[in-house]
N, C-alpha and C positions, 0 to 999 in steps of 0.2 A: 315474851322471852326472845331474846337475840337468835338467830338462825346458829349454828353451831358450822363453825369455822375447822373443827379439829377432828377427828375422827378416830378412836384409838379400839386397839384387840388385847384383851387380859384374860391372861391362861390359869384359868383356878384348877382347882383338884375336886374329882366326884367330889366330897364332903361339904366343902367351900359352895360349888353350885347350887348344892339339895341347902344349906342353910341361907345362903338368898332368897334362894325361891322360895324356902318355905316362911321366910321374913315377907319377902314380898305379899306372898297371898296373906300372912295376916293383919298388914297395913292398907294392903290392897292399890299399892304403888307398883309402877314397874322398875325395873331392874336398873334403866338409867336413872330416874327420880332418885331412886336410894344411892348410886354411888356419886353422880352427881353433888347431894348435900353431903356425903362423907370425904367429899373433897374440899367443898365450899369451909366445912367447920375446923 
């Protein structure tokens, strides 16, 4: 994977955060992997 050129900050809301994360711990991906391909599709 390319070195990452870009670097950005996105402001969720407690609810937004707790359903990432708890996405995340059930795919067991981190936080960039997931919005990374929600950008990519």
């Amino acid at each position: 994977m390319p070195k990452p050129e870009i670097y950005m900050t996105l402001r969720l809301t407690q609810p937004q955060q707790d359903l990432l994360r708890e996405y995340c711990q059930q795919t067991g991906r981190n936080q960039t992997d997931v919005l990374q391909e929600l950008v990519r599709g």
